[in-house]
C-alpha positions as CSV (number, residue, x, y, z in Angstrom):
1,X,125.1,116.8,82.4
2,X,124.2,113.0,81.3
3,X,123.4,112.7,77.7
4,X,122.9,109.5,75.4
5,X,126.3,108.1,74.3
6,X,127.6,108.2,70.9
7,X,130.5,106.1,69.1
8,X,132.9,109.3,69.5
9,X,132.8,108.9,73.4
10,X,133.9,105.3,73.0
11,X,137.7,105.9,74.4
12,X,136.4,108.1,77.0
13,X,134.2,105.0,78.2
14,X,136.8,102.6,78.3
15,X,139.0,105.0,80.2
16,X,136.0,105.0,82.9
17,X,136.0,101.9,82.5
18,X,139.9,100.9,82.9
19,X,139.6,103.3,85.8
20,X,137.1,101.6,87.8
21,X,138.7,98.2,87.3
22,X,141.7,99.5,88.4
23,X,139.9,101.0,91.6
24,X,138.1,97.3,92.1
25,X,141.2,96.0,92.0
26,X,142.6,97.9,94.8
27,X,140.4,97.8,97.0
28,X,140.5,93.9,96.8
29,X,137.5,93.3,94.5
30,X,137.7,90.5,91.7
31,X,134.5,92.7,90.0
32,X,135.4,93.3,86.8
33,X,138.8,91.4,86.9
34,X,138.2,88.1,86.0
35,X,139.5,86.2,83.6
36,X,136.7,87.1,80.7
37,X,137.4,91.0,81.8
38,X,133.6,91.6,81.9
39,X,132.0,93.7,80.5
40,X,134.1,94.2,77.8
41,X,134.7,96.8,75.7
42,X,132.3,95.2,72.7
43,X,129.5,95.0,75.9
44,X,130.0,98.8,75.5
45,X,129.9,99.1,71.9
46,X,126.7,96.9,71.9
47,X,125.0,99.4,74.8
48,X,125.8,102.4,72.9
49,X,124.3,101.1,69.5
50,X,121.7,99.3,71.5
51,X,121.3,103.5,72.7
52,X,121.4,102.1,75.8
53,X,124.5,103.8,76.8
54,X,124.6,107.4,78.8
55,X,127.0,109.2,79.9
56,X,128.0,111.9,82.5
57,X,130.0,115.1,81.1
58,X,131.3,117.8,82.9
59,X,133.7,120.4,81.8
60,X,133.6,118.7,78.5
61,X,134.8,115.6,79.8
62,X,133.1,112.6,79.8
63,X,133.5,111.6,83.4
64,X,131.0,108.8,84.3
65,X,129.1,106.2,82.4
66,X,126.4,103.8,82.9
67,X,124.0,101.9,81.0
68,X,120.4,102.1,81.3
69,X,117.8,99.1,80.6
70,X,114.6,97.2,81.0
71,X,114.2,93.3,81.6
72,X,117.1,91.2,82.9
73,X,117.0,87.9,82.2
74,X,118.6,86.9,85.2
75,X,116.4,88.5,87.5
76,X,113.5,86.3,87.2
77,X,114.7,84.0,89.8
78,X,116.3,86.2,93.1
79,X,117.1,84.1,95.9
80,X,114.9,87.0,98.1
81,X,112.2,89.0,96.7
82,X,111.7,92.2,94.9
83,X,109.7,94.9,96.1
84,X,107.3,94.5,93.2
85,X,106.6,91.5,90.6
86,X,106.4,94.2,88.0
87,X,108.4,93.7,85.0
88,X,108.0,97.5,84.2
89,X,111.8,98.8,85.5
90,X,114.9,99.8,84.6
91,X,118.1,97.7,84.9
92,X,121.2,99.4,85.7
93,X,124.1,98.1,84.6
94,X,128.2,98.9,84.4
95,X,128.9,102.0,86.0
96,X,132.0,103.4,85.8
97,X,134.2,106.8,86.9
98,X,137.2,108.3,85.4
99,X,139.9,108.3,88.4
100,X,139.9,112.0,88.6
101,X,136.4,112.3,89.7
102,X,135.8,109.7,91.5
103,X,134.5,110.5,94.9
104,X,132.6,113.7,93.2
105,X,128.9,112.6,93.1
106,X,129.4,111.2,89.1
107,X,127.4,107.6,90.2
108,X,124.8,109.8,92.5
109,X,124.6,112.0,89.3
110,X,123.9,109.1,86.9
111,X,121.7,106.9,89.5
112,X,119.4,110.5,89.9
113,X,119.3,110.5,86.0
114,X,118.1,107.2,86.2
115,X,115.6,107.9,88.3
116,X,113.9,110.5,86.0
117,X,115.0,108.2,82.6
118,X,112.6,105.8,84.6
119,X,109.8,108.1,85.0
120,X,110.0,109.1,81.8
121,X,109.7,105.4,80.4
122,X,106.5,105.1,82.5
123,X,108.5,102.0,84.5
124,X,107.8,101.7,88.4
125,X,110.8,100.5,89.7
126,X,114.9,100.4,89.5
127,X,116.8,97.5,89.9
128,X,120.4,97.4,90.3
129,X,123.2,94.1,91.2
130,X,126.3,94.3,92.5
131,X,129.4,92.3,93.7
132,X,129.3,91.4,97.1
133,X,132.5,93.1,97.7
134,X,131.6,96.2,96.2
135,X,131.0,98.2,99.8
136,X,131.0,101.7,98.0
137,X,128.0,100.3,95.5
138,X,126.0,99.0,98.0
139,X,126.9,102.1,100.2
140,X,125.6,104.3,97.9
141,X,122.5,102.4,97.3
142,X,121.4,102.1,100.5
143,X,122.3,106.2,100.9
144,X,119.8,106.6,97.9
145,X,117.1,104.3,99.2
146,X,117.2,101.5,97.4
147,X,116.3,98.2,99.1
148,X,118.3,95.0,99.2
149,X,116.5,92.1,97.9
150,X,118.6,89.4,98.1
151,X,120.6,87.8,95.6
152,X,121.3,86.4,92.0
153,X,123.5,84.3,90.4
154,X,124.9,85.3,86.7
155,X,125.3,81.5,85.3
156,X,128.3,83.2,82.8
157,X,130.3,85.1,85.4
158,X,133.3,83.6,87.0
159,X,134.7,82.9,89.3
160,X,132.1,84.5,91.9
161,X,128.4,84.4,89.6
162,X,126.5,85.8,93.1
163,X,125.4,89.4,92.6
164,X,123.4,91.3,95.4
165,X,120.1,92.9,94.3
166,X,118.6,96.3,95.1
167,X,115.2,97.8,93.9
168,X,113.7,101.3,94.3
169,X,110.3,102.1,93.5
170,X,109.7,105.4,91.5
């Protein structure tokens, strides 16, 4: 089940959180582990009172997080193109899976609730970035249709600002 977020499920996302760092980290990706430690755990404070913030639960647990949005700045200029120049679609941002249930179908779960959060918003499209060393993300993306676009560069991430962009029309 994915719900809305809510300021109780706070230590449950920063465990997801923790947990994917950690799982970046081994698998030899700087994502997440720079030296600013983005997104931080006031990013996720700001999503969920923004009510931007959702959540995956199961047995009680939350499990999974992500958060759900509309424009992105930094999407305006992709070295690529986007499927559409719409600026009706849904950002994702920052998902993350509690160790235990990783490998589960949690992000699949999440990026098929986004899907239908995305219809129901009346937007045409999903865009999503991702590290260029993240090989599960753009794995998974490419397993659930999306389209690589090209690229972005996030002027306040260090040390590696490029981001890989994806879009799927709804």
């Amino acid at each position: 089940m994915i719900r809305l977020a809510l300021m109780n499920d706070f230590d449950s996302i920063i465990t997801c959180l923790n947990d994917a760092k950690e799982f970046l980290k081994s698998q030899g990706s700087s994502q997440w582990n720079g030296p600013k430690g983005s997104p931080s755990e006031e990013t996720f404070k700001n999503d969920i009172l923004k009510r931007q913030c959702y959540v995956c639960i199961r047995n009680g647990i939350v499990c999974g997080v992500a958060t759900f949005m509309g424009y992105e700045k930094e999407y305006d200029e992709p070295l690529g193109e986007w499927l559409t120049k719409e600026m009706n679609y849904t950002t994702i941002h920052r998902i993350a899976v509690k160790k235990e249930y990783r490998s589960q179908g949690v992000a699949t779960e999440l990026m098929h609730f986004a899907e239908e959060f995305t219809k129901n918003t009346g937007r045409k499209s999903i865009r999503i970035d991702t590290h260029p060393e993240n090989l599960i993300m753009q794995t998974m993306l490419k397993t659930l249709g999306y389209s690589y676009c090209g690229y972005v560069i996030y002027s306040y991430i260090f040390p590696e600002p490029k981001r890989l962009i994806y879009e799927k029309m709804i």
